[in-house]
N, C-alpha and C positions, 0 to 999 in steps of 0.2 A: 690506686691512682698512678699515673707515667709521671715519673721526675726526670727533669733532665739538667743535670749538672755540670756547667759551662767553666772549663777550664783543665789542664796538664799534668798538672805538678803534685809533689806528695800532698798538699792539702787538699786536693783535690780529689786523693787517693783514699785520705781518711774521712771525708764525708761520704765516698761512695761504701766503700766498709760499713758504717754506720748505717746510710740511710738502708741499703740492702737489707738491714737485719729486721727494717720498721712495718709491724703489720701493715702498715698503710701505703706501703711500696708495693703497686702489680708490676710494673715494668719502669727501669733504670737505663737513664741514657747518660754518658760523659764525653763532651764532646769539646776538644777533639780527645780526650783520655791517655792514655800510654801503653803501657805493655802488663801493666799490671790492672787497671781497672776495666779490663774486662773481663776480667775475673768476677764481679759482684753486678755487673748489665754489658751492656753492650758499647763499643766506643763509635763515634760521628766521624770523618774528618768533614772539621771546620773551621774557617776563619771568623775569629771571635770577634772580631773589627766589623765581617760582614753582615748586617745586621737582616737585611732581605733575607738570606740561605738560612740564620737563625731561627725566620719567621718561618720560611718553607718549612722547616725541620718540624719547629712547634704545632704547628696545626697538621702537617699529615702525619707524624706518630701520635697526634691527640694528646700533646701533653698538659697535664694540668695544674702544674707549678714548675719554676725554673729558678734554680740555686745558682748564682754568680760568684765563680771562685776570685780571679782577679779583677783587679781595678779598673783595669784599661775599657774594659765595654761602658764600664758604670760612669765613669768622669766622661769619654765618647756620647753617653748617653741613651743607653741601651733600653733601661726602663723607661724613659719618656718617651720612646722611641714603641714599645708596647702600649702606653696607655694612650698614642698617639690612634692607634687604628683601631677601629669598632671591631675585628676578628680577633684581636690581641687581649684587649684591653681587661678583661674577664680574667686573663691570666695574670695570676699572680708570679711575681717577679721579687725575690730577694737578695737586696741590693736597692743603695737609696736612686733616690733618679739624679740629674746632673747637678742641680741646685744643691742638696747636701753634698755630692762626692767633692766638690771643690773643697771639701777637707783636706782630702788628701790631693786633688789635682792640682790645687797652688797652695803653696804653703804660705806665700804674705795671705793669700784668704784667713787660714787658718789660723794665722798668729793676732791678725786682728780681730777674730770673733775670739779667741782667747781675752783678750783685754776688752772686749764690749762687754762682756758676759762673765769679769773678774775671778776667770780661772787662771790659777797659778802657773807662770811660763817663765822661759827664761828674759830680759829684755834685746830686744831688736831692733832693728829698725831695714827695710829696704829700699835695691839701689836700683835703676834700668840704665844703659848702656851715657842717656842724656845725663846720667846723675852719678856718672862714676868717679867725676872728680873728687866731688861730693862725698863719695864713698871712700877713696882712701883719704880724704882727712879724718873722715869717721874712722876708720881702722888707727888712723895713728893716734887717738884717744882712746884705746880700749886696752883690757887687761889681756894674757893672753896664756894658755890657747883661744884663738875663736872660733866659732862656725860657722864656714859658709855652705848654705842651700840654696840650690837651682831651684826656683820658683814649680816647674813642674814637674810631669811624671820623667823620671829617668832610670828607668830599670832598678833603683835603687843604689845609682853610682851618684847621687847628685847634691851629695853630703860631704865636706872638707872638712877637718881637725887642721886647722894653721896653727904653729908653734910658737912665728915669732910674725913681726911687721913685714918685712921683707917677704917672706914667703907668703901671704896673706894679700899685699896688693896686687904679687904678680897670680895667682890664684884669680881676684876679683878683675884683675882686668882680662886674663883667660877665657871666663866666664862670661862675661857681657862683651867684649872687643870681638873674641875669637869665637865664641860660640861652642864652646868648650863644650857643652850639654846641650849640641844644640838648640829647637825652640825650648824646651825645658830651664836655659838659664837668660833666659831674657828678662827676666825681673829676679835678683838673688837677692836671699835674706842674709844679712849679720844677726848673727846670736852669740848671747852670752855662753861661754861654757860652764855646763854646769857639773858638780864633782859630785858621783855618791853612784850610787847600783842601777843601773837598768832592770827593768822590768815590764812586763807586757800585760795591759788589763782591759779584757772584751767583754763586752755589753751586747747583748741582741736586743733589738726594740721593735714595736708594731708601731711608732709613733708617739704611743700613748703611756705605755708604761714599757718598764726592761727588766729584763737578767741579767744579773751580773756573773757569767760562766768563771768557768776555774782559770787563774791566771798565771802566766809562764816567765821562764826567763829565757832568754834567746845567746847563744854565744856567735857571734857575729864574724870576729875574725880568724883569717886562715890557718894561723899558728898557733901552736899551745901556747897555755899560760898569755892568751889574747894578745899576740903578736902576729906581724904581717898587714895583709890587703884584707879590705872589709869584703865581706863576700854577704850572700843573701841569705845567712845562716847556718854555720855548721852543728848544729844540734841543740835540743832546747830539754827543760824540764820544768816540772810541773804536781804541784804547788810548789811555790818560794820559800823559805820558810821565815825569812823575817816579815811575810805578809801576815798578820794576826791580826784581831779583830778591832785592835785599836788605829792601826794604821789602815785598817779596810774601812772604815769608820772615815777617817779623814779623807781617803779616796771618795766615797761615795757624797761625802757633805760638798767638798770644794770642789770636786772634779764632775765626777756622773753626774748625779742633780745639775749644776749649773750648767753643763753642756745639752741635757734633756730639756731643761727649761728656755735654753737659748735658741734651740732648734725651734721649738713654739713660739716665740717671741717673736722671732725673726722671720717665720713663715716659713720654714723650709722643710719638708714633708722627708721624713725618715723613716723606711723599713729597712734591716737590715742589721748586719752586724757593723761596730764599730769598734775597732781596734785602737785603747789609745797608748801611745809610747809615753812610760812614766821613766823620772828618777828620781829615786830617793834618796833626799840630802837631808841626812841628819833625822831623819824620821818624818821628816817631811815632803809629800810628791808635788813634784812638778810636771805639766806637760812638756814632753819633746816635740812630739807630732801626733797625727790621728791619720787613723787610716781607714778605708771605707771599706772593708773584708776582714775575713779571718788574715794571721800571719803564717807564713812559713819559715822555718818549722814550727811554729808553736802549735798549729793545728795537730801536729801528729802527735802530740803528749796532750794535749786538749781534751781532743773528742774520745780516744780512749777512755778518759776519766767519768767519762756523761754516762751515766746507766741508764737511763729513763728514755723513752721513745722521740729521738732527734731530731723525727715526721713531726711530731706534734706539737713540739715549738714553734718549727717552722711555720706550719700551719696557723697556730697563731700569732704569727708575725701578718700572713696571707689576709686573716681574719680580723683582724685588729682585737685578739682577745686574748693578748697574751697571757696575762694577768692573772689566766685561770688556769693556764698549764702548770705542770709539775719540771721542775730541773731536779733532778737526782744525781749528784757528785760521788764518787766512792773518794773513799779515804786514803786509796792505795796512791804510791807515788809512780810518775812518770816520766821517764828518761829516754832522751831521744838523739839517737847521733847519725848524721848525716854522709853518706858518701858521697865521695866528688869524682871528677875526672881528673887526669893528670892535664897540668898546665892551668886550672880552675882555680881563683878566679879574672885571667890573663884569656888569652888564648888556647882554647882547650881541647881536648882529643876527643874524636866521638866515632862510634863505629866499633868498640869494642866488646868484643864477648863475653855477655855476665854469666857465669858460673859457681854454684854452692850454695844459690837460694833457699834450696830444698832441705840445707843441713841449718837451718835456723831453726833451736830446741824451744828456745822460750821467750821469742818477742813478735813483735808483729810486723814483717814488711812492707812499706808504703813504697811506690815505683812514685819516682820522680822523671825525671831524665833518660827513659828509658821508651825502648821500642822494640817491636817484633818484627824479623825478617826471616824470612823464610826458615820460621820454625825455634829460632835464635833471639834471646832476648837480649837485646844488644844497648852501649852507650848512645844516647843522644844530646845529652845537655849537661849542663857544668856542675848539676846538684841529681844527684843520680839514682842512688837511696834511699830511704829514713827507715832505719831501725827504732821501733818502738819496744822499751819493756816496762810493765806493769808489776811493778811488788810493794809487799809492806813498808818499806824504809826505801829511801832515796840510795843509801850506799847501794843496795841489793839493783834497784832498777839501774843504775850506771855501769855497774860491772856486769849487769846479765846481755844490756843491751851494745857495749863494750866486746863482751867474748864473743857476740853471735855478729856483729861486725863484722869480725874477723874471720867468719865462716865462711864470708862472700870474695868472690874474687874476680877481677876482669886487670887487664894490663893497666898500669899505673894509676891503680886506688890509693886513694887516701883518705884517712878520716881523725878525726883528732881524740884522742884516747882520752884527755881530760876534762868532757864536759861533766860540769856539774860539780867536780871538785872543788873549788872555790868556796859551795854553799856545805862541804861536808862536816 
């Protein structure tokens, strides 16, 4: 069968890896891809917004199921957008249609189907620009830190940690006055902050039933020892290891279940994966957010782990029979560190020449932010790498994937040398 894999970035890198290996892969599209997936099919340029060019693409390569890396098409509408026209509609499309993505495309959605559906959250409440007065009287009754969220999609910049009052109303007025995120914080959530470990738990579902795949942790900001600007992930790994069977036990009763069962209640038709952001207080998870895709990086420590044929989940996600495919986890651990550009995640350099690819002994390369010109696999975006390594022990996969970091080089790399140690 032709798959054709919509989206750039390392995660996009390690499904195309994956699906490549799957007997039931004849020809592999990733569009638009990078300088590394085409290595495993062939790359599109495409605008992921334009959904017509999409259609052209799918019907004259003949393709016959279509994987959606990022969000932006799925909240835009991309699947309704297929099962809208009779030449489309046959294709399957992974990734929910508009109605579920408002998970992730507003988060007041999100936090109120959280409470209809009595899964665990922090408490909230949200402001719009008419209701900001409103708002800082609400901020000057809370504890603090608090967190302010831009209602919609914002590349992932649309999250505040405020420390005190002061900073916090002029934040919320930023945000709704100014347009700080712009359409994105026209409706901003207050939440509670909540203290304990992040963590990353994905589900695929045909609707009807789910997998619960191997779950990661994400190190988020720029600096070691999680100091600095939050960026879109400097490196992940993969299993947790405080996740065991009694805490996966409480994830799956309070969390998954009542979020599967609220998606049926509610009417909202679900294929696809869902990403939800937990933290664990005290041995107890709560939701942060949810998100309508895989994560990055946690894809790149993920999908490595999946032994079993990745086509065939998929497929029964396509088919609504999930239920009867096989997920096969190996035991081994996964470590995964991210390179970035200089000046990332600010204003960042791009155009630069990657060199030392080829001296990586023993992990796996995912291109992110990367592009071919004339022959040169050059910088193009602020997350630029993902080194993945796969071994016995977690210490092993952090240091292997660590030294072979260090193998790659382009003018003002960076990467942070202590993921994973926190959990050692």
């Amino acid at each position: 069968m032709n798959i054709l894999i919509l989206g750039s970035g390392g995660r996009e890198s390690a499904f195309a890896w994956k699906i490549a290996q799957s007997k039931h892969c004849s020809n592999l599209f990733i569009a638009p891809g990078n300088a590394g997936t085409g290595t495993y099919g062939k790359n599109i340029a495409l605008d992921l917004t334009d959904f017509e060019a999409i259609a052209h693409v799918v019907l004259d390569l003949q393709v016959d199921l279509v994987l959606v890396g990022p969000e932006e098409p799925l909240v835009y509408g991309l699947h309704d957008f297929f099962l809208g026209r009779d030449d489309l509609k046959y294709i399957p499309v992974i990734g929910p249609q508009k109605d579920g993505a408002r998970l992730e495309g507003s988060k007041a959605f999100s936090k109120q189907f959280m409470i209809r559906n009595n899964i665990p959250t922090a408490s909230f409440r949200s402001f719009t620009r008419q209701s900001l007065a409103e708002g800082l009287n609400y901020l000057a009754t809370q504890e603090f830190p608090v967190v302010l969220k831009a209602d919609g999609l914002a590349a992932g910049k649309g999250v505040l940690i405020c420390e005190n009052l002061e900073e916090a109303q002029m934040e919320l007025r930023s945000m709704l006055e100014d347009a700080k995120f712009g359409a994105a914080s026209h409706i901003v959530v207050v939440e509670q902050f909540l203290r304990g470990i992040e963590l990353s738990m994905f589900v695929l579902t045909d609707g009807k039933s789910y997998k619960i795949l191997p779950e990661a942790k994400d190190y988020k900001r720029i600096g070691e020892g999680d100091t600095g600007l939050n960026t879109g992930g400097m490196g992940a790994v993969s299993p947790v290891p405080f996740v065991d069977s009694t805490f996966m036990k409480k994830v799956e009763e309070r969390i998954i279940i009542p979020t599967m069962e609220g998606l049926k209640k509610e009417q909202i038709p679900y294929k696809g994966f869902l990403f939800i952001g937990l933290m664990n207080v005290s041995g107890d998870p709560y939701v942060i957010e949810y998100n309508v895709r895989m994560g990055d990086p946690e894809t790149e420590s993920v999908i490595p782990r999946i032994t079993s044929d990745f086509v065939e989940l998929l497929l029964g996600v396509a088919h609504e029979n999930l239920v009867e495919k096989e997920l096969v986890v190996s035991s081994k651990k996964a470590a995964t560190i991210m390179l970035v550009a200089g000046g990332y995640p600010g204003k960042y350099i791009q155009g630069d020449t990657i060199s030392g690819i080829e001296n990586v002994r023993h992990s796996l390369v995912f291109h992110a932010g990367t592009a071919l010109v004339d022959y040169a696999i050059k910088t193009c975006g602020g997350r630029v790498l993902a080194i993945t390594s796969l071994k016995d022990n977690l210490f092993d996969a952090v240091q292997t994937a660590t030294v072979d970091a260090g193998r790659i080089y382009y003018d003002r790399r960076y990467f942070r040398a202590d993921v994973g140690a926190d959990l050692l």
